[in-house]
C-alpha positions as CSV (number, residue, x, y, z in Angstrom):
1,X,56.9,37.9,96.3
2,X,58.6,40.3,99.1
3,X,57.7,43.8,98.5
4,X,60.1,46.9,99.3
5,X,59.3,49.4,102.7
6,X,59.7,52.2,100.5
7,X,57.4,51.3,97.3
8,X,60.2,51.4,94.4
9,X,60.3,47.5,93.8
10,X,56.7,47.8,93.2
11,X,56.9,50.6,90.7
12,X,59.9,48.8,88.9
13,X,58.1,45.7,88.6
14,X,54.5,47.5,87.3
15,X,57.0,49.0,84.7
16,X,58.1,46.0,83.7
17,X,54.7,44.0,83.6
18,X,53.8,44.8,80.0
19,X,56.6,43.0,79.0
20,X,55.8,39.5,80.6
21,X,59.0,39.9,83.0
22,X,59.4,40.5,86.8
23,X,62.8,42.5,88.0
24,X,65.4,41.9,91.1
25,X,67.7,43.6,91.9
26,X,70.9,41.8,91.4
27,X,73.9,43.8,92.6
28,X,75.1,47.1,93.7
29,X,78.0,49.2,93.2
30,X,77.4,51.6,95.8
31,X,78.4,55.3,95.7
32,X,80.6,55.8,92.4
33,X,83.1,58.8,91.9
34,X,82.0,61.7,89.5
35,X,85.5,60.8,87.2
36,X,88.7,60.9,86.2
37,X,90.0,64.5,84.8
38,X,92.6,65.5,82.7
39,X,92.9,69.1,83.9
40,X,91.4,70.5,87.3
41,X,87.8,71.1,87.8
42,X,88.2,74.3,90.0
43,X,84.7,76.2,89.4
44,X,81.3,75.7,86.8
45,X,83.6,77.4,84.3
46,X,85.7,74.5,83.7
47,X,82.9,73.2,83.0
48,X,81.9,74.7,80.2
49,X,83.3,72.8,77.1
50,X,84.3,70.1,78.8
51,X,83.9,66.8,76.5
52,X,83.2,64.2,79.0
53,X,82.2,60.3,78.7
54,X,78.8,60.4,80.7
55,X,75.9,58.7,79.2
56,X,72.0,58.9,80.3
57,X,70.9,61.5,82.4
58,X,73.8,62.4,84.0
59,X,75.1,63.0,80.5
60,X,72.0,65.8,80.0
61,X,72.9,67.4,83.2
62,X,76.4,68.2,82.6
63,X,75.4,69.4,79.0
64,X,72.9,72.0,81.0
65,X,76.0,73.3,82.9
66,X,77.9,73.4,79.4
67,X,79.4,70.1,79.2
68,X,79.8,68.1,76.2
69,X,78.7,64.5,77.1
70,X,79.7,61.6,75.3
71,X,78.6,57.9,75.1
72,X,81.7,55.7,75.3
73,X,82.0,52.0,75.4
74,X,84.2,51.0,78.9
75,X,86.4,49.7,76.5
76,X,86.9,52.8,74.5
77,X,87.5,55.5,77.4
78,X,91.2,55.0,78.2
79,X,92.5,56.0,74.4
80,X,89.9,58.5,74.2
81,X,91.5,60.0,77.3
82,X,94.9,59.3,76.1
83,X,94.6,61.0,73.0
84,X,92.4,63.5,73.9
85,X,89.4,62.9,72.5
86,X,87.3,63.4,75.5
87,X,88.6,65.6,78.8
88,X,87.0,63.1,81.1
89,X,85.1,60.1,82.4
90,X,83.0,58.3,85.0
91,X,83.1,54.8,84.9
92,X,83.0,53.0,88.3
93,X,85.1,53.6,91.3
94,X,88.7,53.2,92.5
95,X,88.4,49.3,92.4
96,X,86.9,48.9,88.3
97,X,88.9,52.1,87.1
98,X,92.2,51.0,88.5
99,X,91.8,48.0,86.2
100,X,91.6,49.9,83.6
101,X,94.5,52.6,84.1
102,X,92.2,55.6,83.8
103,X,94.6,57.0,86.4
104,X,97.7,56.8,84.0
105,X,95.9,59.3,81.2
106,X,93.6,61.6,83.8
107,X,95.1,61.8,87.2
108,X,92.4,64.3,88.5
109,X,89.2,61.9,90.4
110,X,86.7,63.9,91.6
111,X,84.0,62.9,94.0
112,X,81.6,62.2,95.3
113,X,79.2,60.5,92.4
114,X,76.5,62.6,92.1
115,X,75.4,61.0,89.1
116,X,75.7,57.6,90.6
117,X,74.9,57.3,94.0
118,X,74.0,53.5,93.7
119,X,74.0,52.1,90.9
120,X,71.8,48.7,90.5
121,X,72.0,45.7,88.3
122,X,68.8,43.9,87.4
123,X,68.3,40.2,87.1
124,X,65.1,39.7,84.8
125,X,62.6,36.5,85.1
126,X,60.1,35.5,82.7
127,X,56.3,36.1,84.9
128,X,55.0,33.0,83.6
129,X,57.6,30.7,84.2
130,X,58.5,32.2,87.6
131,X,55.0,31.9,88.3
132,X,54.6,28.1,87.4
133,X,57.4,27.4,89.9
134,X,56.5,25.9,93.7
135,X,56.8,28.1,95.9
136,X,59.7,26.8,97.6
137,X,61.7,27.7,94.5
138,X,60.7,30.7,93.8
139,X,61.5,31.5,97.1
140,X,65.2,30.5,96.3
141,X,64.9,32.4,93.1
142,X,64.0,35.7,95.1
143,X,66.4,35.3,97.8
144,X,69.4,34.2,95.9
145,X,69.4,37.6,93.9
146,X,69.0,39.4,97.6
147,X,72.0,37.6,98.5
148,X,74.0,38.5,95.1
149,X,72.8,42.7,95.7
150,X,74.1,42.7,99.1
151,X,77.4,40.5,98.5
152,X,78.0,42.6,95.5
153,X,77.8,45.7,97.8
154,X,79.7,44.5,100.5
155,X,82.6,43.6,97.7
156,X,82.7,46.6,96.4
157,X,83.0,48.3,99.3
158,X,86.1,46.5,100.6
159,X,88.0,46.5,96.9
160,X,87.1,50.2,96.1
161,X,88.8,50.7,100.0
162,X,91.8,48.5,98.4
163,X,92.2,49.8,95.3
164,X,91.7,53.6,96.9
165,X,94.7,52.9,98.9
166,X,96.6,52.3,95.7
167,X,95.5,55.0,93.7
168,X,97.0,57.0,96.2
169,X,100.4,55.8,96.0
170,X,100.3,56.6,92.2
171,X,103.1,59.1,91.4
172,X,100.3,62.5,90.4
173,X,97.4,61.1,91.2
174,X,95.0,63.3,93.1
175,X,91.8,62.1,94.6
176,X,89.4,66.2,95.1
177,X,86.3,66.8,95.7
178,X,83.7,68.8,93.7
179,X,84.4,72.6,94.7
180,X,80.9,73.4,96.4
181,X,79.6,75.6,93.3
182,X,79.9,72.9,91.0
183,X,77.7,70.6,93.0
184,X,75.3,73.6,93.5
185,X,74.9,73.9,90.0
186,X,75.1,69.8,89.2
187,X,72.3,69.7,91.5
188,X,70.5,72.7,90.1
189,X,70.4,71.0,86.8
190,X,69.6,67.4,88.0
191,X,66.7,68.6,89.5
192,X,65.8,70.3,86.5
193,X,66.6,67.3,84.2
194,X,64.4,65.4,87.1
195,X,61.2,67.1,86.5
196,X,61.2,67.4,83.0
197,X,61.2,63.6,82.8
198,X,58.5,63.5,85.1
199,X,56.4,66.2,83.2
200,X,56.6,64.1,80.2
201,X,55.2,60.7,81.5
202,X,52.7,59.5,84.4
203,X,54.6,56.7,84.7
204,X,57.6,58.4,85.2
205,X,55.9,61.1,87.6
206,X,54.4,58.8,89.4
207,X,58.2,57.5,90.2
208,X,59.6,60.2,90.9
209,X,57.0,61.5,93.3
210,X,57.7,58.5,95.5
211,X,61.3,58.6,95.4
212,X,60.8,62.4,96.1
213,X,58.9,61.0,99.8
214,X,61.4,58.3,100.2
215,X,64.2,60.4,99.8
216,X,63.1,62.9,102.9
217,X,62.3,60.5,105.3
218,X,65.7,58.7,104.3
219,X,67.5,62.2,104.5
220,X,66.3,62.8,108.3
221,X,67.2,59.1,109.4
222,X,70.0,59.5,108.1
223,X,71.1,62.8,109.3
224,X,70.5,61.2,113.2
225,X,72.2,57.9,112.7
226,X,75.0,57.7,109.8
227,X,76.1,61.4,109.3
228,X,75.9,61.8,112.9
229,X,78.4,58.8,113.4
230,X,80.7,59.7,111.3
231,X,80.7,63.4,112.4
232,X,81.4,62.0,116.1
233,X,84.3,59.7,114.7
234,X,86.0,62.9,113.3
């Protein structure tokens, strides 16, 4: 099987090895928003109180900064917004949430999705049976998930442009992002939430430590090819 430059599809699958099953990834959402909003988010204040439909660790974070984070079904989120229940919600991105009419009960979306930056779907095969295939077929096996992740990607990334553009034209909707001290203390917090988890396991640690390497040598690539781009393009 293909390995990964960086090391993480080889930590996800020693994860999964006690379990008799072997991971791809499957698909990819890209960067989602941070959610929709009933009222405006215009320091860490409003934050404080604020019921929001976040699960995981992106619901711990916001409940260090004084959030109340609540585990919705998708299903669920557009009456608890409508009637109040909760304040707000992250769900997708423009092209999922329009489907649902999260617009029509929170017209607030802020971004960008620091919760979510890339969200990845797994497809799960059984070791022994993927292992009792010919090569040939496992080789399909392998590269039709590669092919799902990137066409996933490359369909969300044109819909959330199309469904963006009709947001937009929705009478009150507002598309804002973050105000700087919010992200400051979102990040603050992640980090936080971050270690902890990392404290507490070696597996998890030992995770963490190589996204933590992964992530700086992305960060400077990055900084010299995409950022820079789009910085000239302004």
């Amino acid at each position: 099987m293909a390995g990964s430059i960086g090391g993480g599809l080889e930590l996800w699958r020693e994860l999964y090895a006690p379990h008799g099953v072997i991971p791809f990834p499957g698909g990819n959402t890209g960067v989602q928003m941070a959610g929709w909003f009933r009222k405006e988010i215009k320091s860490v204040a409003d934050l404080n109180g604020l019921s929001m439909r976040i699960p995981g660790l992106g619901g711990e974070v916001l409940a260090r900064v004084g959030g109340t984070p609540q585990n919705i079904p998708g299903g669920e989120i557009f009456s608890a917004l409508q009637s109040g229940a909760i304040d707000a919600a992250e769900w997708v991105g423009p092209y999922n949430d329009l489907a649902f009419g999260l617009h029509k009960v929170a017209p607030y979306c802020y971004y960008p999705g620091w919760q979510e930056p890339g969200s990845t779907l797994e497809c799960i095969v059984n070791k022994e049976a993927y292992e009792g295939l010919p090569e040939d077929l496992q080789s399909i096996v392998a590269n039709c998930c590669q092919a799902i992740n990137l066409q996933m990607l490359s369909e969300f990334t044109a819909r959330n442009q199309q469904a963006l553009e009709k947001l937009k034209l929705e009478p009150g909707v507002q598309f804002l992002p973050l105000p700087v001290d919010v992200l400051a203390a979102l990040k603050t917090a992640s980090l936080a939430v971050l270690s902890e988890v990392a404290a507490s396991d070696a597996m998890a640690k030992k995770v963490y430590d190589s996204l933590q390497k992964f992530q700086a040598s992305s960060k400077a690539w990055h900084e010299v090819s995409e950022e820079a781009f789009y910085s000239a393009r302004r």
